[in-house]
C-alpha positions in Angstrom: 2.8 8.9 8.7 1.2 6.1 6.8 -0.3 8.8 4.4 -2.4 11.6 4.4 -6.2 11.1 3.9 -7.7 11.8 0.3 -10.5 14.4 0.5 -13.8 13.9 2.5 -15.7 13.7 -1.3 -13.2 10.9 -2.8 -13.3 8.9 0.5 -17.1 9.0 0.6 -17.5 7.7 -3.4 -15.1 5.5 -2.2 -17.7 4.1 0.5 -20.4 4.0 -2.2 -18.4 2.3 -4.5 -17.1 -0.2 -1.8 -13.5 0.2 -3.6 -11.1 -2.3 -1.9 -8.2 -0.3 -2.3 -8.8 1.6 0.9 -9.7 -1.3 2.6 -7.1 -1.3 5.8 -6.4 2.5 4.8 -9.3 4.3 6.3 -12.2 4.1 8.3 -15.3 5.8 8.2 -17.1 7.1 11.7 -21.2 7.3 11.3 -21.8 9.8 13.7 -26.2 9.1 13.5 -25.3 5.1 14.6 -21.9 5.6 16.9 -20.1 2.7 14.5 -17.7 2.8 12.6 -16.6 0.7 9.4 -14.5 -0.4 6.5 -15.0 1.3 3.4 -15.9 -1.8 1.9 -19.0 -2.6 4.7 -22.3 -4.1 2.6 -24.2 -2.0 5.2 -26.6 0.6 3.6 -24.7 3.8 2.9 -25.1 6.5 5.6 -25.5 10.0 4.5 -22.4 11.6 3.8 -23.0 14.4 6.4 -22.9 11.9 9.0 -19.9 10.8 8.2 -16.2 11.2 9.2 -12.8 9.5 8.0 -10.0 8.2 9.9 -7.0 6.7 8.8 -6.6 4.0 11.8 -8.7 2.2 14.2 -7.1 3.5 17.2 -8.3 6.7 15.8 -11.7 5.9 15.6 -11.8 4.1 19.0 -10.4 7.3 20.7 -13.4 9.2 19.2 -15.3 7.6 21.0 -16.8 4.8 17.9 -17.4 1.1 18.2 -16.5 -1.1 15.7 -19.5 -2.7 13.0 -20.9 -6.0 13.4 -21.0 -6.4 9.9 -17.6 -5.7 8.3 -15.5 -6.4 11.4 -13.1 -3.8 10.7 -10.6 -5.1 13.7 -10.4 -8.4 12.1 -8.2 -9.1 8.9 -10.9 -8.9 5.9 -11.0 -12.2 4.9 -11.7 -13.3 8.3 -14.6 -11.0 9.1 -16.2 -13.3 6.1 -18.3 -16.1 7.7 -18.0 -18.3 4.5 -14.5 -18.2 4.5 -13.8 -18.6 7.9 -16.0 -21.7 8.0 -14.8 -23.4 5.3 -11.3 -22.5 5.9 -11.4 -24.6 9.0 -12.6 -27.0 7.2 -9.8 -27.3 5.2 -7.4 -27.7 8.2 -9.7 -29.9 9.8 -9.6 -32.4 6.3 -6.3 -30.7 4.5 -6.3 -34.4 2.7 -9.4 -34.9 1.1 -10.0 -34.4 -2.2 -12.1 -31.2 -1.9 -15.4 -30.4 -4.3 -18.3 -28.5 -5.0 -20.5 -31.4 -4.0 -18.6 -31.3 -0.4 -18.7 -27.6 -0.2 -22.6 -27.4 -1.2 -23.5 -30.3 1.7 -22.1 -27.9 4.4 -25.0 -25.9 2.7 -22.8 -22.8 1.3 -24.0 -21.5 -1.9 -21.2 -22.0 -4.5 -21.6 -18.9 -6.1 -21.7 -16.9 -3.5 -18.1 -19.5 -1.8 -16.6 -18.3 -5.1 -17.0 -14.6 -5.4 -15.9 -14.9 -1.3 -12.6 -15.9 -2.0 -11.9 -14.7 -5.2 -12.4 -11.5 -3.9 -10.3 -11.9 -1.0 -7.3 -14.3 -2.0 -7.7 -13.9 -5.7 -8.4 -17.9 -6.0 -11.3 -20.0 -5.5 -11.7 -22.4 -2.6 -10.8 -25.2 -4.2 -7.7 -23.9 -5.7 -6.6 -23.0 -1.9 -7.3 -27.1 -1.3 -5.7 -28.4 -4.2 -2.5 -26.2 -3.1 -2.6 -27.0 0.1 -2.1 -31.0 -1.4 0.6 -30.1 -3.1 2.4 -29.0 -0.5 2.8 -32.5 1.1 3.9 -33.7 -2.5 6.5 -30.7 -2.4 7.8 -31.8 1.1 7.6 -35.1 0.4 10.1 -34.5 -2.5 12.6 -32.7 -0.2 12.4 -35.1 2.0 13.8 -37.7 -0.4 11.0 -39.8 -1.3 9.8 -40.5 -5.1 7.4 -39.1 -7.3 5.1 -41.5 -7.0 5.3 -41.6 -4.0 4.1 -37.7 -3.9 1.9 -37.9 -5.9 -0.3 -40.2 -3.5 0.8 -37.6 -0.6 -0.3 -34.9 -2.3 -3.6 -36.9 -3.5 -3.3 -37.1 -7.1 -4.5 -40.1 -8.9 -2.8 -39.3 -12.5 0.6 -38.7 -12.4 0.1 -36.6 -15.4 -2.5 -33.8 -13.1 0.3 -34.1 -10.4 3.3 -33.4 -12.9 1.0 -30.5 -14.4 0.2 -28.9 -11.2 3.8 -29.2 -9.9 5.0 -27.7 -12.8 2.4 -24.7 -12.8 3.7 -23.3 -9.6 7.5 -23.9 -10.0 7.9 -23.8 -13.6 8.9 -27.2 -13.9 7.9 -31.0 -13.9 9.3 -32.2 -10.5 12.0 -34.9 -11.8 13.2 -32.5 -13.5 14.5 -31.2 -9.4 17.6 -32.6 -8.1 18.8 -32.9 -4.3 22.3 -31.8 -5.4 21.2 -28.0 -7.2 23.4 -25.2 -6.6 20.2 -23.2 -5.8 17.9 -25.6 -3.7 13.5 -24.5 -3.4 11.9 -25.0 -0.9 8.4 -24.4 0.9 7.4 -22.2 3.4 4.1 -22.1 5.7 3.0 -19.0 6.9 -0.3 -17.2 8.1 -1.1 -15.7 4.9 -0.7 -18.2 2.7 2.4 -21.0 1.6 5.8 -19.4 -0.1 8.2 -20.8 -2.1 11.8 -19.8 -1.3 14.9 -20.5 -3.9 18.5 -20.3 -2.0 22.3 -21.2 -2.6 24.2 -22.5 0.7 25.1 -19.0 1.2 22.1 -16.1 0.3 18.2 -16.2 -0.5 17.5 -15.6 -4.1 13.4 -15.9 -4.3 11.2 -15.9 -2.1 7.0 -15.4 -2.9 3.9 -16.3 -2.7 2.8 -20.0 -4.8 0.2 -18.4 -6.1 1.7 -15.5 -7.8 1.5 -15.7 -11.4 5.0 -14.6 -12.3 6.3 -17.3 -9.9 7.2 -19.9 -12.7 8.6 -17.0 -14.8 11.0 -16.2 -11.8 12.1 -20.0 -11.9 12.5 -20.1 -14.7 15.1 -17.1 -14.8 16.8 -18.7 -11.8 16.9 -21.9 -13.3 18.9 -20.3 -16.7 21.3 -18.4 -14.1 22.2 -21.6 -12.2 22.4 -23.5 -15.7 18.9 -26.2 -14.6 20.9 -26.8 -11.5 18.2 -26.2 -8.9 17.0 -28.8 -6.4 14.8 -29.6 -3.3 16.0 -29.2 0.2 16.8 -26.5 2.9 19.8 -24.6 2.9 20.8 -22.1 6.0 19.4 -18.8 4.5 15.8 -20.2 4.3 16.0 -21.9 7.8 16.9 -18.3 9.3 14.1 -16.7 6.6 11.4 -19.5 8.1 12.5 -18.3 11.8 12.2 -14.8 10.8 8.8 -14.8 9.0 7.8 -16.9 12.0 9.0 -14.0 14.7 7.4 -11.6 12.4 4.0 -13.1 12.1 3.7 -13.9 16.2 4.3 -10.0 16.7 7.8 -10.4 18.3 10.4 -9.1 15.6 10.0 -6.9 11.8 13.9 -7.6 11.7 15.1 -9.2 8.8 18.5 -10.2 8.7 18.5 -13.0 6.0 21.8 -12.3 3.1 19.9 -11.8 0.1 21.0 -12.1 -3.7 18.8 -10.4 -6.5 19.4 -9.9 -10.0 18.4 -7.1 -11.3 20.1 -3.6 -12.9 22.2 -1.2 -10.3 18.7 1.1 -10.8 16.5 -2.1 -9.6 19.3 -2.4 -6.8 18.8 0.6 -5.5 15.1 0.6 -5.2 15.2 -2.1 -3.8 17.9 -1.5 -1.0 15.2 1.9 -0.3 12.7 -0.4 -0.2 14.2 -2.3 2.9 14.7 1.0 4.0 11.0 1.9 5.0 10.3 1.0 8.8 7.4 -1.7 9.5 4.7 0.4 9.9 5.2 3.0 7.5 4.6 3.2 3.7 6.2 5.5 0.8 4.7 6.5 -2.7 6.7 5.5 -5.8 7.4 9.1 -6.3 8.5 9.0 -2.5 10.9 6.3 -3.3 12.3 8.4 -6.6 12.9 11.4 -4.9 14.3 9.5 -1.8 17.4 7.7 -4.6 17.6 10.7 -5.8 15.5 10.9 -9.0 12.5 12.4 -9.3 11.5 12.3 -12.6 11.7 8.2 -12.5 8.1 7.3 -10.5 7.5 4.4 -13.5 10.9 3.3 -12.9 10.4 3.2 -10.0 7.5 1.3 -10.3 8.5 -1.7 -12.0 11.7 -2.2 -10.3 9.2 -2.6 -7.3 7.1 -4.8 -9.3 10.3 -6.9 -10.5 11.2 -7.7 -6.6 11.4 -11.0 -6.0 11.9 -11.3 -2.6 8.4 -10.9 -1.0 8.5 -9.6 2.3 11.8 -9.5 3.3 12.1 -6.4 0.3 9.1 -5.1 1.4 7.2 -3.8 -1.6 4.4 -4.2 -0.2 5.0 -0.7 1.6 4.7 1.1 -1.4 1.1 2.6 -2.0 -0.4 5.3 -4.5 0.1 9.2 -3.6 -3.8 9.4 -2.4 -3.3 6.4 -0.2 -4.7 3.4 -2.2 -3.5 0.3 -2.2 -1.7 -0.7 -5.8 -1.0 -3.4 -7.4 0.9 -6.8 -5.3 1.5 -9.6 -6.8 0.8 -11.5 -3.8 -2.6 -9.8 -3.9 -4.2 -6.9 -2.5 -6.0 -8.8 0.1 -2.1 -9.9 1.1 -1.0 -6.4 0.9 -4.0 -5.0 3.3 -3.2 -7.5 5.9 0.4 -7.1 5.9 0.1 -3.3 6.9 -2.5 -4.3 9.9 0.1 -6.5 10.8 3.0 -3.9 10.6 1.6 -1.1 12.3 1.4 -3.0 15.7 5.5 -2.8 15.3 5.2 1.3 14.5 2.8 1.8 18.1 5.4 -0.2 19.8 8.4 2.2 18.4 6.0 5.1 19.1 5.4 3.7 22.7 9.8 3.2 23.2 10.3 6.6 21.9 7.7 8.0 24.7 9.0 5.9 27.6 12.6 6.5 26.5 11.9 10.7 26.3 9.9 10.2 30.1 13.5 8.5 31.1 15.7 11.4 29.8 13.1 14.3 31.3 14.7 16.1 33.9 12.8 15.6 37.1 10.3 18.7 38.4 10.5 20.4 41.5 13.7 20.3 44.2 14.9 17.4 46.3 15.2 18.3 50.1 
């Protein structure tokens, strides 16, 4: 099971309070409109008599409720968000213009309302998305062998000063300080929810995250002491398979990871984290879950930063990890991240649900007697 439902009274303030944690976690069923929403839905508040909770959409489907027009609950969040959506496309429509608010205001969005959007859902504002969506060309241009200036202009930067500065806030680092000969070798990786940055030797992935998460240049940092400064641009063979296997997971064919990992970390941290890769796609564990499953109980906060300390996003898949009464907790890669992840995931847990049935109709003895 995902996790058992909190009580009918904390799910309901829950609605009230429109608290994102259970966003992805449950639905509630309106029985006086025949819908059914997120928790998070800026619909007026149905009575709490008339209301039921569910922990999946399949669940409220089968009972016979359509989905809301309003919070879209069998879309990801973010792009149930007409503001977002919109000016997402945008982006990928212009990925290389120098984005503002005057740009953003002529498509006639209000800016307040474009910034509380995707703070609230990607935990960084619109233009911050554009801005690191320039850089990347500057990254790969790097890789690829050209010069910094030359990235710079790639990655539209008129100062090479801003450039340096935002290069160095995401990887720690200003980029001639990188060397095409490093021991451990960074590199960038698209994917659907957002671009990662992965650190590997010849041999085993060491990082992999999101750019945006804060303790990214921290993490580089660390690497960067451990490999004495030698780390440099490029691709090695562990993140080419990690790019093919992110790609497999995110098209719906494959949660199979098979990338050889390296983490630092104490034999404690090593532990959770092996238990971590341990939890099916599809399902999630509590922190206390995860202590009693190595074997000690009593260490739930242990527990709990060791998950926090993983550095391999995805492929360790923290992200599996929730409270006791089902709410989402903390992810550095954001809770917006962390919701979409687990939509994504249980698609993988119906298709092992729908093997296990076909396989036990293959193995039931046939009825009746053959003439």
């Amino acid at each position: 099971m995902l996790f058992d439902l909190p009580d009918h009274d904390t799910l309901y303030r829950a609605l009230l309070e429109r608290d994102a944690r259970y966003d992805g976690q449950a639905y509630v069923c309106v029985s006086s409109t025949g819908i059914f929403c997120r928790l998070t839905c800026p619909a007026r508040k149905p009575l709490s008599e008339n209301c039921t909770f569910r922990a999946t959409i399949g669940a409220c489907i089968e009972a016979g409720f359509r989905p809301c027009k309003r919070c879209h609950p069998m879309q990801a969040a973010a792009a149930g968000d007409p503001t977002i959506k919109g000016l997402l496309d945008a982006l990928d429509e212009r990925p290389d213009r120098r984005w503002s608010e005057r740009h953003v205001a002529e498509m006639g969005y209000d800016l307040s309302t474009v910034r509380r959007s995707f703070k609230r859902h990607f935990g960084m504002t619109f233009l911050e998305i554009a801005r690191q969506r320039r850089l990347r060309e500057g990254f790969e241009t790097l890789a690829d062998g050209g010069k910094v200036v030359t990235a710079q202009h790639e990655a539209g930067f008129d100062s090479p000063s801003a450039f340096r500065a935002a290069f160095a806030r995401i990887l720690g680092c200003a980029p001639g300080d990188l060397s095409r000969d490093g021991l451990l070798r960074a590199s960038w990786i698209k994917t659907p929810l957002g671009d990662m940055i992965a650190v590997a030797s010849q041999t085993h992935l060491h990082l992999l995250e999101f750019v945006d998460r804060k303790a990214l240049p921290g993490e580089l940092q660390r690497l960067r002491a451990g490999a004495k400064g030698s780390i440099g641009l490029g691709r090695t063979e562990p993140v080419e398979q990690a790019a093919a296997e992110l790609g497999d997971f995110f098209a719906g064919h494959s949660a199979a990871f098979g990338t050889p990992l390296h983490q630092e970390g104490s034999a404690f941290a090593r532990e959770v984290w092996s238990e971590l890769r341990a939890i099916p796609a599809g399902q999630t564990r509590s922190y206390g879950q995860i202590a009693q499953a190595i074997g000690k109980p009593l260490s739930v906060r242990a527990v709990a930063r060791a998950n926090g300390a993983n550095t391999i996003a995805l492929l360790v898949p923290c992200h599996r990890v929730i409270g006791a009464d089902g709410a989402l907790t903390g992810y550095g890669g954001g809770l917006w991240r962390k919701q979409r992840l687990l939509e994504i995931e249980r698609q993988y847990r119906a298709e092992r649900r729908d093997m296990a049935m076909e396989a036990g109709e293959a193995k039931a003895p046939a009825t009746g007697s053959a003439l």
